[in-house]
N, C-alpha and C positions, 0 to 999 in steps of 0.2 A: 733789578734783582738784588737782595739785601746781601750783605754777605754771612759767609756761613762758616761757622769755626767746627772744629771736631777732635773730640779728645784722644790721641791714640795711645794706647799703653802696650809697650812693650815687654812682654811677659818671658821671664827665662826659665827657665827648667835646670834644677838639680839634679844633677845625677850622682850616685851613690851607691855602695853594695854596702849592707850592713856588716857583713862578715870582713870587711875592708880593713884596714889600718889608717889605708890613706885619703884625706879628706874631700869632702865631695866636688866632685867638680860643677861649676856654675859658664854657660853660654858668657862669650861675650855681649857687647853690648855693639848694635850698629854706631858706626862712625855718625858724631853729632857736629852741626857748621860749628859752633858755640861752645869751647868744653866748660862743663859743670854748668850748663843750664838747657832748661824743658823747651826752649823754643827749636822748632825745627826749619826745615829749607823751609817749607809752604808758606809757614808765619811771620819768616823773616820777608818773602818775597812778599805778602801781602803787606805787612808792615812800610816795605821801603814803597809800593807800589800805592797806598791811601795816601801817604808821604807827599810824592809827586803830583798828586791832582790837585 
């Protein structure tokens, strides 16, 4: 079985009231293994795990 990549995008949502002063607030973002880059656990384990054979 070939392996299979998938792209997931993590979508945030703005919240805001227009009649507001104060600026809109935006979702964190889930905790990443890697900070400032798009690779996740899955890719990193497939990575080390095609590594190994």
């Amino acid at each position: 079985m070939p392996m299979q990549v998938r792209v997931i995008r993590n979508i945030r949502k703005r919240y805001g009231c227009p009649a507001s002063v104060h600026a809109p607030i935006t979702a964190a973002l889930p905790p990443q293994p890697l900070p400032k880059s798009n690779a996740s656990s899955d890719f990193l384990a497939m990575l080390l795990a095609a590594r190994v054979r």
